[in-house]
N, C-alpha and C positions, 0 to 999 in steps of 0.2 A: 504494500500500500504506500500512495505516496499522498504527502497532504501539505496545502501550504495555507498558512492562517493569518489574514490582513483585514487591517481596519475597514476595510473595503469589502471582505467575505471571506471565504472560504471553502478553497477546492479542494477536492479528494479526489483519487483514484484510487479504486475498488479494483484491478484488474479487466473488468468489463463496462464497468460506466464510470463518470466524472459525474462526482454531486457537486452542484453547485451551489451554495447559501450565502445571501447577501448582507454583508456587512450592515452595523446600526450608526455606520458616521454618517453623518449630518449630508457628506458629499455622494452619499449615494443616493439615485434615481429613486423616487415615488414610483415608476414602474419596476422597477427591481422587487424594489420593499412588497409591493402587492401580488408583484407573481410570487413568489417565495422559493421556496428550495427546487432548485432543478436537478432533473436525474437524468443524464444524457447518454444513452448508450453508443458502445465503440463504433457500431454501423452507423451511427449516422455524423461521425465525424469523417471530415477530409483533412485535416490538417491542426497543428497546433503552431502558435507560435512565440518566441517571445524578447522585446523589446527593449532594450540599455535607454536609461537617460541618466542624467546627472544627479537628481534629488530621487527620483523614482521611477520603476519599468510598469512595463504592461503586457500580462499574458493575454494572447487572443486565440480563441477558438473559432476555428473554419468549418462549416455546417455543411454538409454534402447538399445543394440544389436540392429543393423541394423534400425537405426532411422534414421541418418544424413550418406551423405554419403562422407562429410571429412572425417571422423571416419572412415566408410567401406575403403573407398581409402587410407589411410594414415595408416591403421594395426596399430594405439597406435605408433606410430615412431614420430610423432610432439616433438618436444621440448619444455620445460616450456614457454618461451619465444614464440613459434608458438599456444599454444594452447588456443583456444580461452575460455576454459570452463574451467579456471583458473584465482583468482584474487589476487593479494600481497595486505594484508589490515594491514596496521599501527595499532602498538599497540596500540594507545590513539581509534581505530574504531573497537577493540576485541567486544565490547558490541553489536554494531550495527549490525556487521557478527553474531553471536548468534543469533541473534533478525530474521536474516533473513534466516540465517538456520531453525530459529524451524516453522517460519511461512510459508516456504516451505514442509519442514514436514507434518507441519498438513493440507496442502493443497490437497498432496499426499495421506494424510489418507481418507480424508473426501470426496476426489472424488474417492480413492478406484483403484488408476489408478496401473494398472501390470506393473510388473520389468520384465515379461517375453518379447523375443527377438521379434522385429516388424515384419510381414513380409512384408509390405510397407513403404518408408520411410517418416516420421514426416516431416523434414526439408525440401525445396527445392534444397539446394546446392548453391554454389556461381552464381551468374550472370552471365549472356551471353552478347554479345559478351565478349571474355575472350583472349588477347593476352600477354605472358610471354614467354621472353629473359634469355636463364640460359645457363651453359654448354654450348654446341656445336651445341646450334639453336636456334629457335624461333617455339614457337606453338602456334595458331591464333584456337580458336573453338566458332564456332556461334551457338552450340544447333545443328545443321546438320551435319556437314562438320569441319574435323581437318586438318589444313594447316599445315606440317612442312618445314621450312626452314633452312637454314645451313648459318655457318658462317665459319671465316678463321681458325677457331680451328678446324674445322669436319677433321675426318679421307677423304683422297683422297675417296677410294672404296665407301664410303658411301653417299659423296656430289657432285660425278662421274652419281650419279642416280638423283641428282636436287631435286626439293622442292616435297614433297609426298600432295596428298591432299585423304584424308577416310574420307568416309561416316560413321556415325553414326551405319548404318544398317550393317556393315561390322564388327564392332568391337566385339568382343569376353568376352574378360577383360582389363581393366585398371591395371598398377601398377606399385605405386612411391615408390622409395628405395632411404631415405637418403645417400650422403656420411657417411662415418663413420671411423674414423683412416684413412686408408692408402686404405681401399677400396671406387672407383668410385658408386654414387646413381646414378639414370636412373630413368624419364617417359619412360615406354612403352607399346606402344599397339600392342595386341594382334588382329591379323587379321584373319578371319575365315579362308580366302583360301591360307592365306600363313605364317604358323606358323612357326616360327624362336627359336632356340635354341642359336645363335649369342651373344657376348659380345654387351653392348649396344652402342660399339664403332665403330663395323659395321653391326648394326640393321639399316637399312633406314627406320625403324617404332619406332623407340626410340630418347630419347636424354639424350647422357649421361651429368653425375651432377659429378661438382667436390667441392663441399661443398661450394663455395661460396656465397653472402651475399641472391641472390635472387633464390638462388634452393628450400627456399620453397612454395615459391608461385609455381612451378610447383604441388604441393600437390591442389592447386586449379580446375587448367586444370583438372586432375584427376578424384577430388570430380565432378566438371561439368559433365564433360562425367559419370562419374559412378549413378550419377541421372538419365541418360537419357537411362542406362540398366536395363534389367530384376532386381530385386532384388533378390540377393544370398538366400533367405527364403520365397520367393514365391511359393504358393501352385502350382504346375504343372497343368498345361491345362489340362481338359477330353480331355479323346480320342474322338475323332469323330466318330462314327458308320460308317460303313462303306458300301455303296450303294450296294445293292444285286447284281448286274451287275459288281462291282469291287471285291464280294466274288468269281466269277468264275474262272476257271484257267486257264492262259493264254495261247494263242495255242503255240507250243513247235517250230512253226519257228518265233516267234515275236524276235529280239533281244532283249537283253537285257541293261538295259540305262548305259551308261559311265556313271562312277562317277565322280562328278566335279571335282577330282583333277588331272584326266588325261585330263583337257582339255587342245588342244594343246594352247593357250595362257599362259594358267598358265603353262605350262611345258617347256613353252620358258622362260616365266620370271624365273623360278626356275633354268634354266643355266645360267641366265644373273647372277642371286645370288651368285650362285658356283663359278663363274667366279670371281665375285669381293671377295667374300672368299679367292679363293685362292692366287689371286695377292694382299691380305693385307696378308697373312702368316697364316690363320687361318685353311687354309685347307693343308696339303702336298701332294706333286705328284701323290701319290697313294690313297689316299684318295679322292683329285679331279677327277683323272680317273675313278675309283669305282662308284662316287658320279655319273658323268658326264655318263658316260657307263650306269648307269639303267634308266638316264632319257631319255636320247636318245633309248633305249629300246620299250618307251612306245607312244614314238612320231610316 
């Protein structure tokens, strides 16, 4: 076993996995503190490594593509400070980092484990139930079901439509965008039957981030739900063969099926959207008429 123990945290290697337990100084991430202890196994590393400075080093661990799916949700945007797979190690514990870098190395040798990308994820992802307050709402996810709720900062148009609750089986994709300078970060999900091009100030499927202390814990909600989708690297389903009675051709008066996105439900909600578009200024007169004109077209 090799272990090295820093103001910062606390890594171990077990032989087959590195625990990871984050440090109580003050300079360590609110996302850190909240995921808590990580159990990382050898498969889903690619690499370890570690870094000399003058006051102090930094071990970093290299995650094999599409292992953990903080990593997949959060695109490399974590800050030193949020990333869990980061440690500040004092110069008087140079030695001890070394010791546990090479013994991760030749861990990785000896089991022969691939740097190549996953296409199932290693990690589970953060825990469920999951509730986090940032920006301009609150999102509650229990593994099924995503609750958003709005607070007194929500744009009118958007908190006009009340708390949203999505099903799991609905969602599309995840994706968290730190603030950064002078531009607004956003959680938002992507809904199959009602895709939004919208700022995420009146997205009713988003919440916007205005860089404050606890927008990166929405990088968690995120990682949750992106557990519980398809993985971006998964082999594609076989086709199903298809029943000789479904190979014949269909008699020429059978109609043909509407597509789900003219159903007249979603074609209401899609004016109720326009509607609040445009009385927040994101759509103009003509654009709204245009917009409003082809959906009533199809109703």
């Amino acid at each position: 076993m090799a272990e090295i123990i820093q103001r910062d945290g606390t890594w171990t290697f077990e032989g087959e996995a590195l625990r990871l337990t984050p440090g109580r100084d003050k300079n360590v991430g609110l996302l850190r503190k909240t995921l808590g202890e990580l159990v990382v196994p050898l498969e889903a590393l690619a690499g370890i490594s570690f870094e000399h400075g003058k006051k102090t080093g930094r071990l970093r661990l290299r995650l094999r593509d599409g292992a953990d799916p903080l990593l997949q949700a959060s695109g490399g945007k974590l800050t030193d400070a949020s990333d869990p797979y980061q440690l500040t190690v004092e110069s008087d514990r140079y030695g001890v980092a070394e010791y546990l870098v090479d013994e991760v190395r030749n861990a990785l040798l000896l089991e022969q484990v691939p740097a190549t990308p996953c296409t199932a994820y290693v990690l589970p992802g953060p825990a469920v139930p999951l509730s986090v307050s940032a920006g301009d709402g609150t999102v509650g996810f229990d593994g099924e079901h995503i609750r958003l709720e709005w607070n007194w900062k929500t744009d009118d148009a958007k908190a006009a439509a009340g708390a949203r609750m999505l099903a799991i089986a609905d969602i599309a994709a995840v994706e968290w965008q730190p603030a950064v300078g002078l531009e607004n970060g956003c959680l938002r999900f992507v809904v199959r039957s009602s895709p939004t091009k919208a700022p995420p100030k009146y997205d009713p499927n988003s919440v916007e981030l205005w860089g404050f202390k606890k927008d990166p814990l929405m990088a968690l909600v995120a990682a949750a739900v992106q557990a519980r989708l398809p993985h971006p690297a998964a082999p594609a389903a076989p086709a199903v063969p298809a029943a000789p009675e479904a190979l014949a051709p269909a008699p020429q008066s059978a109609p043909a099926a509407a597509p789900a996105e003219d159903d007249h439900d979603a074609l209401l909600r899609r004016l109720r959207e326009l509607g609040e578009l445009h009385r927040a200024g994101v759509l103009t007169d003509d654009e709204f008429t245009a917009a409003k004109g082809a959906v009533l077209k199809r109703l």
